[in-house]
Biopython code that builds the backbone (N, CA, C, O; Angstrom):
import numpy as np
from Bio.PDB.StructureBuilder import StructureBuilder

atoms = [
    (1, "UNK", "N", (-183.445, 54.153, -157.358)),
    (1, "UNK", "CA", (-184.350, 54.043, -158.487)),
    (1, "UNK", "C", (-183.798, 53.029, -159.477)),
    (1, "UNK", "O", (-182.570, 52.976, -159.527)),
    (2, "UNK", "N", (-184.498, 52.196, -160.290)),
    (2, "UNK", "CA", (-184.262, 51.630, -161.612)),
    (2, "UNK", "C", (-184.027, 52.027, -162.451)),
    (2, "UNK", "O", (-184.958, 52.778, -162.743)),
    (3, "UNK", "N", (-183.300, 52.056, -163.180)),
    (3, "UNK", "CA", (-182.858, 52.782, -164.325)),
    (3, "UNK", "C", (-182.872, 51.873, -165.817)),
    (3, "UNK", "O", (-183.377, 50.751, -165.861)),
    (4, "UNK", "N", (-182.441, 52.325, -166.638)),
    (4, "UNK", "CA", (-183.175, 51.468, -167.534)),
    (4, "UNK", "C", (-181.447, 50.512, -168.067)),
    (4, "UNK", "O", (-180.497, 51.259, -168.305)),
    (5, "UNK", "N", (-181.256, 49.272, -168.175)),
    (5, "UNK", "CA", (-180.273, 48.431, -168.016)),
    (5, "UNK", "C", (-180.293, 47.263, -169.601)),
    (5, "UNK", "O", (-181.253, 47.124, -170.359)),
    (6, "UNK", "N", (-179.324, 46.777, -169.680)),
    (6, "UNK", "CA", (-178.925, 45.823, -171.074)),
    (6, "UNK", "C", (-179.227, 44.719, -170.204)),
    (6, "UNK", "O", (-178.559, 44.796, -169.173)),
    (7, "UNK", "N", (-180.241, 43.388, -170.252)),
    (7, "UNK", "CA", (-180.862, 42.621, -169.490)),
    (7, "UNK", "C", (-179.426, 41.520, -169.474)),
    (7, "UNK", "O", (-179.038, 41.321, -168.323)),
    (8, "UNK", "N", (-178.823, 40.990, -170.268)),
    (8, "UNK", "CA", (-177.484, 40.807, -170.082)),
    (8, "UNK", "C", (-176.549, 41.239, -169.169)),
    (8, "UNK", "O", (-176.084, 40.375, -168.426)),
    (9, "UNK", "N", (-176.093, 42.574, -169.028)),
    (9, "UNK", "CA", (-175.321, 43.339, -167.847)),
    (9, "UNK", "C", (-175.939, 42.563, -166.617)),
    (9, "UNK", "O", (-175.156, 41.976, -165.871)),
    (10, "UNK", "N", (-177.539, 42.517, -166.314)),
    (10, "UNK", "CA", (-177.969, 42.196, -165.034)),
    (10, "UNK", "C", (-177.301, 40.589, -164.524)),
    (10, "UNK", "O", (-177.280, 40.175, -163.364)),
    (11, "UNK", "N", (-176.884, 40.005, -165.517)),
    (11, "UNK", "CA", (-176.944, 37.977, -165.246)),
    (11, "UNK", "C", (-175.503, 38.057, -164.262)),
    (11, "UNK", "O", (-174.607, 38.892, -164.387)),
    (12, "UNK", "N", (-175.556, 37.095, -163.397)),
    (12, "UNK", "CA", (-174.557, 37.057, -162.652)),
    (12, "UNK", "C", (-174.243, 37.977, -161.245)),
    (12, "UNK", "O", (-173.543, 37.517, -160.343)),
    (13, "UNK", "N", (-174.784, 39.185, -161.187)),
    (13, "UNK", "CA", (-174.616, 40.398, -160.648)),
    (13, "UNK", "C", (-175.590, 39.415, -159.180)),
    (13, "UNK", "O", (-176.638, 38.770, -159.144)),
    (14, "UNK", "N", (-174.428, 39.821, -158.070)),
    (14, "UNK", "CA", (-174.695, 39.318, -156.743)),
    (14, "UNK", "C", (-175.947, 40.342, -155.951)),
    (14, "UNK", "O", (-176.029, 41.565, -156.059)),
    (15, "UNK", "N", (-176.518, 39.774, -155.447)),
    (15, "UNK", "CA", (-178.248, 40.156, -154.899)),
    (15, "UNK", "C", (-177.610, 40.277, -153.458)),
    (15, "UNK", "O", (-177.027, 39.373, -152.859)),
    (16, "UNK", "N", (-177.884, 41.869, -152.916)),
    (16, "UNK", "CA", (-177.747, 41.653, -151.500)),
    (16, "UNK", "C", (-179.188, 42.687, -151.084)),
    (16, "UNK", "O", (-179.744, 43.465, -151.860)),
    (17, "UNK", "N", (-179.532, 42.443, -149.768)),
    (17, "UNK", "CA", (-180.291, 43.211, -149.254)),
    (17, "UNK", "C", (-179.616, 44.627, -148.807)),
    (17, "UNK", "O", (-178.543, 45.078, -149.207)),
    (18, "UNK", "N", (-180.711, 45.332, -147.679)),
    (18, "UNK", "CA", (-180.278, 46.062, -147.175)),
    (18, "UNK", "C", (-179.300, 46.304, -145.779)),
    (18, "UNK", "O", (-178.568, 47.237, -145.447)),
    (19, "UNK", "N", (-179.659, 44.981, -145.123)),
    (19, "UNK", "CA", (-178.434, 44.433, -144.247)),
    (19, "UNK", "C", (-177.534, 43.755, -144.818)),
    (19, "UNK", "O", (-176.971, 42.972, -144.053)),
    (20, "UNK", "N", (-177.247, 43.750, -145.660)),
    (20, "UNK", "CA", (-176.009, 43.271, -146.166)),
    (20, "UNK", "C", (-175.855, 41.558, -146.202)),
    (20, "UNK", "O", (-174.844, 40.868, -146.332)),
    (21, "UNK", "N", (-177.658, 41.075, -145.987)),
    (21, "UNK", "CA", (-177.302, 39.479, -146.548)),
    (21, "UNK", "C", (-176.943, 39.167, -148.128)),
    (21, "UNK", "O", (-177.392, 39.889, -149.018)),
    (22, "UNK", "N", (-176.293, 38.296, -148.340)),
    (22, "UNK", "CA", (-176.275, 37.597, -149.704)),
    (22, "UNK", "C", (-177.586, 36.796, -150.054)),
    (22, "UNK", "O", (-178.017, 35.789, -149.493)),
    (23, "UNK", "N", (-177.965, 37.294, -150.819)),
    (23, "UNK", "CA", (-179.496, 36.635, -151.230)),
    (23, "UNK", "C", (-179.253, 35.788, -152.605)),
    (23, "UNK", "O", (-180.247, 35.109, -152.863)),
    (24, "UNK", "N", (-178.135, 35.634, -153.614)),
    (24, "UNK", "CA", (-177.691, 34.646, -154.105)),
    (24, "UNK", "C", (-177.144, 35.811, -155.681)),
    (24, "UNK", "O", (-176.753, 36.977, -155.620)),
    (25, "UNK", "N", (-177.338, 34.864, -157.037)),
    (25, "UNK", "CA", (-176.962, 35.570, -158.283)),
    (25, "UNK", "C", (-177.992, 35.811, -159.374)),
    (25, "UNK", "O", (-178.692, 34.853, -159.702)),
    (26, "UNK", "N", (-178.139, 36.829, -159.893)),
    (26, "UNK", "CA", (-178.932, 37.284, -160.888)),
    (26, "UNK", "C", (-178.633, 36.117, -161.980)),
    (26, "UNK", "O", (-177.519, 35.989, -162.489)),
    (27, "UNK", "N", (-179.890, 35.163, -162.332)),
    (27, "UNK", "CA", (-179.866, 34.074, -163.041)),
    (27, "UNK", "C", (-180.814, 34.204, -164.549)),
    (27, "UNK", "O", (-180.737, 33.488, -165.547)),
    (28, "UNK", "N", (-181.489, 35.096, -164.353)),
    (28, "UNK", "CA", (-182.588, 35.304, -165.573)),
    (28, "UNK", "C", (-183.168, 36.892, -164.955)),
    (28, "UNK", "O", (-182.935, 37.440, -163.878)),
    (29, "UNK", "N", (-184.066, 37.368, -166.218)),
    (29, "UNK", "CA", (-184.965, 38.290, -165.931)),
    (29, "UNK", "C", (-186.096, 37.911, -166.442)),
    (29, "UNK", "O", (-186.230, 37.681, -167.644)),
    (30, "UNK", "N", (-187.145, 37.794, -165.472)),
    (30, "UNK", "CA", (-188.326, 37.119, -166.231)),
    (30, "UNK", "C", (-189.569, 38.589, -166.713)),
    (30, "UNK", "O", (-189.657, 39.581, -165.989)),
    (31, "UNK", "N", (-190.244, 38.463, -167.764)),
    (31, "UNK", "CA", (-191.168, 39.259, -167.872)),
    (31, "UNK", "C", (-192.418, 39.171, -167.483)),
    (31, "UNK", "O", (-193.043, 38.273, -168.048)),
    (32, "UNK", "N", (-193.006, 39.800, -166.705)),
    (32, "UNK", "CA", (-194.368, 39.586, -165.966)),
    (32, "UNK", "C", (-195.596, 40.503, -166.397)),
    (32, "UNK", "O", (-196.489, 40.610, -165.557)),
    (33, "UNK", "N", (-195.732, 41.106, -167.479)),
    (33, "UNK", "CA", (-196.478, 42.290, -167.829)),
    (33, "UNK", "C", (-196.048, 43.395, -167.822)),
    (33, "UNK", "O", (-195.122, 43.702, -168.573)),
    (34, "UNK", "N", (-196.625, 44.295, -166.949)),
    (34, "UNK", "CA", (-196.762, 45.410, -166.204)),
    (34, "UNK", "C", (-194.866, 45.580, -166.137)),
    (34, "UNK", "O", (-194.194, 46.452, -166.687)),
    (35, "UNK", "N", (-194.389, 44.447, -165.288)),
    (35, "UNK", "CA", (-192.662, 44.896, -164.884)),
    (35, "UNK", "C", (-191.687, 43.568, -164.498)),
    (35, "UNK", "O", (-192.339, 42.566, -164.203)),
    (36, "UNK", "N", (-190.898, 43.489, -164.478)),
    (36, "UNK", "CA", (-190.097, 42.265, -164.516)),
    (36, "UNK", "C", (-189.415, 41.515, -163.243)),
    (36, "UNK", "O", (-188.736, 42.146, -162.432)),
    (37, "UNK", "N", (-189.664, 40.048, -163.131)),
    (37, "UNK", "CA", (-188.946, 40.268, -161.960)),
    (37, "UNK", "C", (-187.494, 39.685, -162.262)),
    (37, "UNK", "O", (-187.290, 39.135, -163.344)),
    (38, "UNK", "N", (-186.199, 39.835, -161.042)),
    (38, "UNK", "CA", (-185.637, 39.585, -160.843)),
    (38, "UNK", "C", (-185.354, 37.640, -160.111)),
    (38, "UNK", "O", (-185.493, 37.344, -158.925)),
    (39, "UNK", "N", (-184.955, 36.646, -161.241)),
    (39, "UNK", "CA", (-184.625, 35.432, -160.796)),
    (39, "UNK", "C", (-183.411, 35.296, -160.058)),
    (39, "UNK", "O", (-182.391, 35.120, -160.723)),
    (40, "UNK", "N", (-183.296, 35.353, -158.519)),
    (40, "UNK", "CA", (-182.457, 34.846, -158.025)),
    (40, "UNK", "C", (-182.040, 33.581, -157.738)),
    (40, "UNK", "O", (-182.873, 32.928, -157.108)),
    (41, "UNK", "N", (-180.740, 32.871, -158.067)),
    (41, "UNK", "CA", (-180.571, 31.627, -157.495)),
    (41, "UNK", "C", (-179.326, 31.551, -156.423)),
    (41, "UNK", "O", (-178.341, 32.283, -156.520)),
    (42, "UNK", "N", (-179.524, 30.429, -155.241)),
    (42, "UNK", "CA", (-178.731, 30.701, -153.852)),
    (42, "UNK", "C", (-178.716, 29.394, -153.684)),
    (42, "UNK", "O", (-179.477, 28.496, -154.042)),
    (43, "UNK", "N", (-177.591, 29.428, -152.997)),
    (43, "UNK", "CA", (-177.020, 27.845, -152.513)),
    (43, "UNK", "C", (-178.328, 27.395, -151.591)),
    (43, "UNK", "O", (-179.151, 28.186, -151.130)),
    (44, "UNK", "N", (-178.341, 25.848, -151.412)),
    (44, "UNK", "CA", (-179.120, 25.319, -150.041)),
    (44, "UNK", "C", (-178.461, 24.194, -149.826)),
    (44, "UNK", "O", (-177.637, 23.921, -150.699)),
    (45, "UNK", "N", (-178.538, 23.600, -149.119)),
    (45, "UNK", "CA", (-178.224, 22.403, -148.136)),
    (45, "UNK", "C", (-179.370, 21.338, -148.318)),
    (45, "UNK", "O", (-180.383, 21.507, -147.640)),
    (46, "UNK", "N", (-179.310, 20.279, -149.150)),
    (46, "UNK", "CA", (-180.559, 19.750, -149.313)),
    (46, "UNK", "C", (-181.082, 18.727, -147.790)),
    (46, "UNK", "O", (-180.597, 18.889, -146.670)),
    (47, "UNK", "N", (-181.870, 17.981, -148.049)),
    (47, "UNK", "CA", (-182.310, 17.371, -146.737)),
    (47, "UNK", "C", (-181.420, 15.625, -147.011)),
    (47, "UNK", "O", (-181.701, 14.705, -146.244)),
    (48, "UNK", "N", (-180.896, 15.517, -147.597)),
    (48, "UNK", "CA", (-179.667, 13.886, -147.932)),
    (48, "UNK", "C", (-178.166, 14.418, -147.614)),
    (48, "UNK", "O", (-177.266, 13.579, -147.659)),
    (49, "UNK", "N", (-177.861, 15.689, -147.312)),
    (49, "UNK", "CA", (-176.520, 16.777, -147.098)),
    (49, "UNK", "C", (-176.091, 17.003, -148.626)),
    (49, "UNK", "O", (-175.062, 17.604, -148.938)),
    (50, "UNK", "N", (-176.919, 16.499, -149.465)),
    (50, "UNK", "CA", (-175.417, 17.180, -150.628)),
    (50, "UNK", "C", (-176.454, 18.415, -150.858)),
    (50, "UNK", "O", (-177.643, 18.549, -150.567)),
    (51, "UNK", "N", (-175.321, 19.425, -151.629)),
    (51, "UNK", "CA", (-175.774, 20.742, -152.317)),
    (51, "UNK", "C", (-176.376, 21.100, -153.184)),
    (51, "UNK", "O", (-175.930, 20.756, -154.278)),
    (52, "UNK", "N", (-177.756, 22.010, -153.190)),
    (52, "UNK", "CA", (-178.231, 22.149, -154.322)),
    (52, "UNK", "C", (-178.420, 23.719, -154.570)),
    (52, "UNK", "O", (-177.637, 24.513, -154.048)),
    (53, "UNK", "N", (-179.028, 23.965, -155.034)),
    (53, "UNK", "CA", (-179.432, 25.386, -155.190)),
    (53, "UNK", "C", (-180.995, 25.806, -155.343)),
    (53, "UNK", "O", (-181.634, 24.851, -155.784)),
    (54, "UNK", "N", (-181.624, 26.706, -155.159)),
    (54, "UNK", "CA", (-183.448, 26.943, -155.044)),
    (54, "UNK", "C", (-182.873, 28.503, -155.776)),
    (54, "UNK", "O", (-181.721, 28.899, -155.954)),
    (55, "UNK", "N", (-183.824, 28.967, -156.002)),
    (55, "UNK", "CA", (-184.538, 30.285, -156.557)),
    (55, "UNK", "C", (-185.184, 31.078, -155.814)),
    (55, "UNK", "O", (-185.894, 30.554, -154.956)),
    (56, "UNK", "N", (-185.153, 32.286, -155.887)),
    (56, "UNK", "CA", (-185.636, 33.515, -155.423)),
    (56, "UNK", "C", (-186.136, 34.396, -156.260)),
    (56, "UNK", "O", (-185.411, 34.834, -157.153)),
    (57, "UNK", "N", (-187.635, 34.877, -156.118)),
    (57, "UNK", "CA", (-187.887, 35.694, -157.252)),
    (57, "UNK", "C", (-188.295, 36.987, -156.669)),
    (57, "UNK", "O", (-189.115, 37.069, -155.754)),
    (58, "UNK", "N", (-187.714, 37.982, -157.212)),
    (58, "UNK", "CA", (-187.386, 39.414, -156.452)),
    (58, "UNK", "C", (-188.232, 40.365, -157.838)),
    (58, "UNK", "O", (-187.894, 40.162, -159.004)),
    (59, "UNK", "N", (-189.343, 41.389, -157.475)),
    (59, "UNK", "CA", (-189.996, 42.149, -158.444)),
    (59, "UNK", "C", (-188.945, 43.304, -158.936)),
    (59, "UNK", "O", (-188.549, 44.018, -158.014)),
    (60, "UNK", "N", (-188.424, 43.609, -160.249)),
    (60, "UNK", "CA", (-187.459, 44.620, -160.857)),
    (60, "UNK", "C", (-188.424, 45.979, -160.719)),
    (60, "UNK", "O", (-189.004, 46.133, -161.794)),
    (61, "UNK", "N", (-188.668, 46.670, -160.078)),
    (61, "UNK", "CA", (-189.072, 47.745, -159.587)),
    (61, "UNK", "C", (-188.768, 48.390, -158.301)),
    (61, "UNK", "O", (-188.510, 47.580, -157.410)),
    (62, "UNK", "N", (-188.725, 49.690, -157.949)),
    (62, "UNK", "CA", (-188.257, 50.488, -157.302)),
    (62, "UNK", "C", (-188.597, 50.727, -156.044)),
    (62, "UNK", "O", (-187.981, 51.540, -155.355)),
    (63, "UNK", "N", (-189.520, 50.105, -155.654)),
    (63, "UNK", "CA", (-190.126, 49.755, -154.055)),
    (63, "UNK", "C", (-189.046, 48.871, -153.539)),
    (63, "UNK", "O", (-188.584, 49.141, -152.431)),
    (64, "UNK", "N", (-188.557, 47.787, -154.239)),
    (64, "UNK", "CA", (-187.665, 46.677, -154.161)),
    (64, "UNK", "C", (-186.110, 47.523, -154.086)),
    (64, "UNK", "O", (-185.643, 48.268, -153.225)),
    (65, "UNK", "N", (-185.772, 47.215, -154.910)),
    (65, "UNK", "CA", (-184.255, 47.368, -155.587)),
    (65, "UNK", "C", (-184.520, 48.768, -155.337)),
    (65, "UNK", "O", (-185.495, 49.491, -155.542)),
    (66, "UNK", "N", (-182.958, 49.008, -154.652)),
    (66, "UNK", "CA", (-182.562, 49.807, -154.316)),
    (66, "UNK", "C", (-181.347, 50.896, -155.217)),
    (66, "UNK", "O", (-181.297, 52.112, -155.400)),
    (67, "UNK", "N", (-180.458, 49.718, -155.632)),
    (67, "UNK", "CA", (-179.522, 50.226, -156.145)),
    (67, "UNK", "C", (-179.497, 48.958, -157.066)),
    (67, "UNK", "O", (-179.896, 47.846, -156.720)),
    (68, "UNK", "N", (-178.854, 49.356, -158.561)),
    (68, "UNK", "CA", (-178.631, 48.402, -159.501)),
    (68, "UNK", "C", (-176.904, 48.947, -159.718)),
    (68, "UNK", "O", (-176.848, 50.014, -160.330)),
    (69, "UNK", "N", (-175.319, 48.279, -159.242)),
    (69, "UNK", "CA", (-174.292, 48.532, -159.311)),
    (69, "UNK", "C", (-173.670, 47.613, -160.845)),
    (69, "UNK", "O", (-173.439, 46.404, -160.854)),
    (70, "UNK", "N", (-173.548, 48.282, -161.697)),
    (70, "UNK", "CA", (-173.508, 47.082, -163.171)),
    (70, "UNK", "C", (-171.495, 47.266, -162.936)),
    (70, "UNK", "O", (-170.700, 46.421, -163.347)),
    (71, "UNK", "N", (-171.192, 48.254, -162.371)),
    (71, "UNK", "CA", (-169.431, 48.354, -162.157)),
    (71, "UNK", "C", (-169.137, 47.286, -160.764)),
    (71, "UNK", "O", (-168.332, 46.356, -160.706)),
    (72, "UNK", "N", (-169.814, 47.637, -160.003)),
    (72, "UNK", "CA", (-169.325, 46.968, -158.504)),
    (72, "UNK", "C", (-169.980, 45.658, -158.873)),
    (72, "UNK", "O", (-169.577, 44.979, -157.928)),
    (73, "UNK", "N", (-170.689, 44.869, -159.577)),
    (73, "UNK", "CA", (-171.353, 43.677, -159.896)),
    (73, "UNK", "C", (-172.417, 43.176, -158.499)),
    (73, "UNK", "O", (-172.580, 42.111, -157.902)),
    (74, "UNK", "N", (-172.918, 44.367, -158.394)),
    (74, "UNK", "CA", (-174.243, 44.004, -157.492)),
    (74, "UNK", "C", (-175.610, 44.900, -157.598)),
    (74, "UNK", "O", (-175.655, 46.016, -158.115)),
    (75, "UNK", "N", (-176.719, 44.203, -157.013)),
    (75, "UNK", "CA", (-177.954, 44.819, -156.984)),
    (75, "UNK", "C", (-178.238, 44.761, -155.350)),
    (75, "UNK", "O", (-177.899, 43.827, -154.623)),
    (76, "UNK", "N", (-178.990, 46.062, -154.896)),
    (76, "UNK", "CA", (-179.321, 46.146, -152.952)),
    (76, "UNK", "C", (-180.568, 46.278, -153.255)),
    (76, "UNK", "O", (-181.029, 47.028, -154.116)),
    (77, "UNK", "N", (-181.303, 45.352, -152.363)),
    (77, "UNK", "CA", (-182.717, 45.324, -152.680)),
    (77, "UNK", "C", (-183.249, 45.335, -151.197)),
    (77, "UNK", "O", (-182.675, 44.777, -150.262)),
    (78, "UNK", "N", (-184.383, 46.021, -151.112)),
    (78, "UNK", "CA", (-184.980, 45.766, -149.636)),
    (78, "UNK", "C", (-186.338, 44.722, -149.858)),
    (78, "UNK", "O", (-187.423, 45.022, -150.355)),
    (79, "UNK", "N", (-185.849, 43.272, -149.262)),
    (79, "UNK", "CA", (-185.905, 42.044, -149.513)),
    (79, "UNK", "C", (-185.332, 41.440, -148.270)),
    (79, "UNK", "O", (-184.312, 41.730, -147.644)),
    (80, "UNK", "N", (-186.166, 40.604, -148.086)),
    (80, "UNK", "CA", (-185.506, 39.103, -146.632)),
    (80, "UNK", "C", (-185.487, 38.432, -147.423)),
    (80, "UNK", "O", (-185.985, 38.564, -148.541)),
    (81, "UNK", "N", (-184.639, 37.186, -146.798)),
    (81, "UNK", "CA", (-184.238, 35.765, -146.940)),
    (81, "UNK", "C", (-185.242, 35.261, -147.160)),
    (81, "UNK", "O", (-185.460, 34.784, -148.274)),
    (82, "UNK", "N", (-186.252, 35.211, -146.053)),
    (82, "UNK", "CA", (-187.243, 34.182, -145.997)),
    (82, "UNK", "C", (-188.608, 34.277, -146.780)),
    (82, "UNK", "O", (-189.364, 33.327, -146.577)),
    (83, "UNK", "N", (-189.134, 35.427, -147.790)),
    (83, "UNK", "CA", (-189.652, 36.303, -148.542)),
    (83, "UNK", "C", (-189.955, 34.957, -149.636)),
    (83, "UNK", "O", (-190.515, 35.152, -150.715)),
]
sb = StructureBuilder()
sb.init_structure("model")
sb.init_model(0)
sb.init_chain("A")
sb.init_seg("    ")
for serial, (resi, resn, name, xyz) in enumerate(atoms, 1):
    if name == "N":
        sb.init_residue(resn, " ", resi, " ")
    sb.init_atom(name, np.array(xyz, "f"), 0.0, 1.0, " ", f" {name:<3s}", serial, name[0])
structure = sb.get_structure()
């Protein structure tokens, strides 16, 4: 469940699924109405080889996110990569 969190505590905090991919770092919390989502950002490999990074936007509700860890510095979300 979600619990209710200091939107600060969330920044930085590593995004994994439920298999245990790395889905990248809690970069913002955006507000959407109704409930908020979660801005993830994750490395990529651009198409020239140097490195960039893209975004992932994950909904902050309880269908999603599984666990919010603010001690262990992670969130488990049931979420794919390719999503």
């Amino acid at each position: 469940a979600v619990d209710v969190f200091y939107v600060k505590d969330l920044f930085g905090l590593k995004v994994v699924n439920r298999e245990g991919i790395d889905l990248g770092l809690v970069r913002d919390l955006m507000a959407t109405g109704p409930n908020s989502v979660l801005c993830v950002e994750y490395p990529i490999q651009k198409e020239d080889g140097s490195s960039g990074s893209a975004e992932r936007m994950i909904p902050f509700v309880s269908v999603y996110v599984d666990t919010v860890d603010i001690a262990g510095k992670r969130i488990t979300v049931d979420w794919q990569p390719d999503y």
